[in-house]
N, C-alpha and C positions, 0 to 999 in steps of 0.2 A: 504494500500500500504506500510505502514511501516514496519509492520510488516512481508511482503514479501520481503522487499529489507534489513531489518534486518536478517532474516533466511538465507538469500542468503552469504551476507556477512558474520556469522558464518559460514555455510558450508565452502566455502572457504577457511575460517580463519584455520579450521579443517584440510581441503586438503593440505594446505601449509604449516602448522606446521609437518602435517604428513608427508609429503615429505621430508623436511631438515632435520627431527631427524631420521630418516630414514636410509637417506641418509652418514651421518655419522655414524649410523652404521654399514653398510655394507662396504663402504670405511675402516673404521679399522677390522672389519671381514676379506677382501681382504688384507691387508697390514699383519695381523698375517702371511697369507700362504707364505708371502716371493717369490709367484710365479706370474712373470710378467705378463704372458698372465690372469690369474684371476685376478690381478690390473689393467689391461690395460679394461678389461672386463666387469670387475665394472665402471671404470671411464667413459668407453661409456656410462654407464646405467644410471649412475648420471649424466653427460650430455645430455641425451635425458629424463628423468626425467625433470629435471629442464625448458627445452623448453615445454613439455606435461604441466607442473602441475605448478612448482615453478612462472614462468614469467605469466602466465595465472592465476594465481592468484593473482598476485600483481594488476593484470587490474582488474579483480572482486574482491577483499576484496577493493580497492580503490573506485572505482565506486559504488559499491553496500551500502561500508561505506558512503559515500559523500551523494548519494543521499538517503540516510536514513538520516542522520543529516537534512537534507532538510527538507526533509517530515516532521520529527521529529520538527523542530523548533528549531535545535540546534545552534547558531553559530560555524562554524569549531572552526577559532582561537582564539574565546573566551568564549569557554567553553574549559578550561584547562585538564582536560582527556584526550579529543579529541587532544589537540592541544600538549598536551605531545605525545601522540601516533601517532601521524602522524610522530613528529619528531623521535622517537623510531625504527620506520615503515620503515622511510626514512635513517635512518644511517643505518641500515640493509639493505638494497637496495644497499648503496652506498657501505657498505663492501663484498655485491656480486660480483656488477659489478666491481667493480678496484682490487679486491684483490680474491675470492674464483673463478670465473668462470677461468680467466685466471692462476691460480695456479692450476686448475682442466685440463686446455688445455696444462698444463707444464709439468704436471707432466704424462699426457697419450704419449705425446713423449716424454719422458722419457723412459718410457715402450717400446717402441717401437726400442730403443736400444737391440740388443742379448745378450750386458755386460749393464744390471742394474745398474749403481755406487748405490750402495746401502745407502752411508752415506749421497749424497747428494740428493736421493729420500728421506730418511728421514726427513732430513731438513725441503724441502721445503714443504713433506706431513706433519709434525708439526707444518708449517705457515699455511698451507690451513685447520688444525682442530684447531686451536686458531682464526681464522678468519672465521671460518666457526661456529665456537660456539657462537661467537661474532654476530654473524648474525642470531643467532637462539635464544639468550637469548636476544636480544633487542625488536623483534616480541615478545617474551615472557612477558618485559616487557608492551607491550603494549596492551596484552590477560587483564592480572593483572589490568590494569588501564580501561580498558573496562567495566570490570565486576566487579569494586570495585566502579569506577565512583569518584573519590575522590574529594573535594572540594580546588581544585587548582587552 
């Protein structure tokens, strides 16, 4: 069983990493064309992405980690890997939900404007890729610590 609810949770881990690095790719692909209807277009797609893939993997890389620790014999928060990563896991959760989903809801009305202000679509699309990077290199951190297992 551990080894299926291990598998599970790498797959996962794979689908959600692949979704947010993704994800800013093609948000800055969409923002080169300078044309609102292809940003506003993207923006849905990353926002219905993130509902399909990103938030349903947070429930399975969690679940499926958790109860593999179990099975495994691991203590969550006393085996330090894990208990690093969870926090890793977790500030990157938190820098979704308060800062990139609603800077992603911002910036799609924005678009929705027929005069773009352009300098402060900017703006606030360079808070949503430093907090959206921030969100991707902290799960990153906790790939790292997964698979190196360090004595923490």
């Amino acid at each position: 069983m551990y080894s299926i609810l291990k598998s599970i949770h790498v797959f996962a881990v794979v689908i959600f990493m692949g979704n947010i690095v993704t994800g800013l790719f093609w948000k800055r692909h969409a923002d080169q064309s300078r044309d609102r209807v292809v940003i506003a277009h993207t923006l849905r797609g990353l926002i219905r992405a993130d509902r399909w893939f990103t938030i349903p993997g947070v429930l399975v890389i969690t679940g499926a980690g958790v109860l593999a620790a179990v099975q495994g014999g691991l203590p969550l928060l006393r085996t330090g890997w894990i208990a690093w990563s969870i926090l890793a896991f977790s500030l990157s959760g938190a820098a979704f939900a308060w800062k990139v989903a609603p800077l992603q809801k911002r910036l799609l009305r924005m678009c929705a404007s027929p005069e773009l202000d352009w300098p402060e679509y900017r703006a606030r699309s360079l808070e949503w890729e430093l907090w959206g990077l921030f969100a991707t290199l902290a799960p990153a951190v906790a790939i790292v610590l997964m698979i190196s297992k360090p004595a923490l």
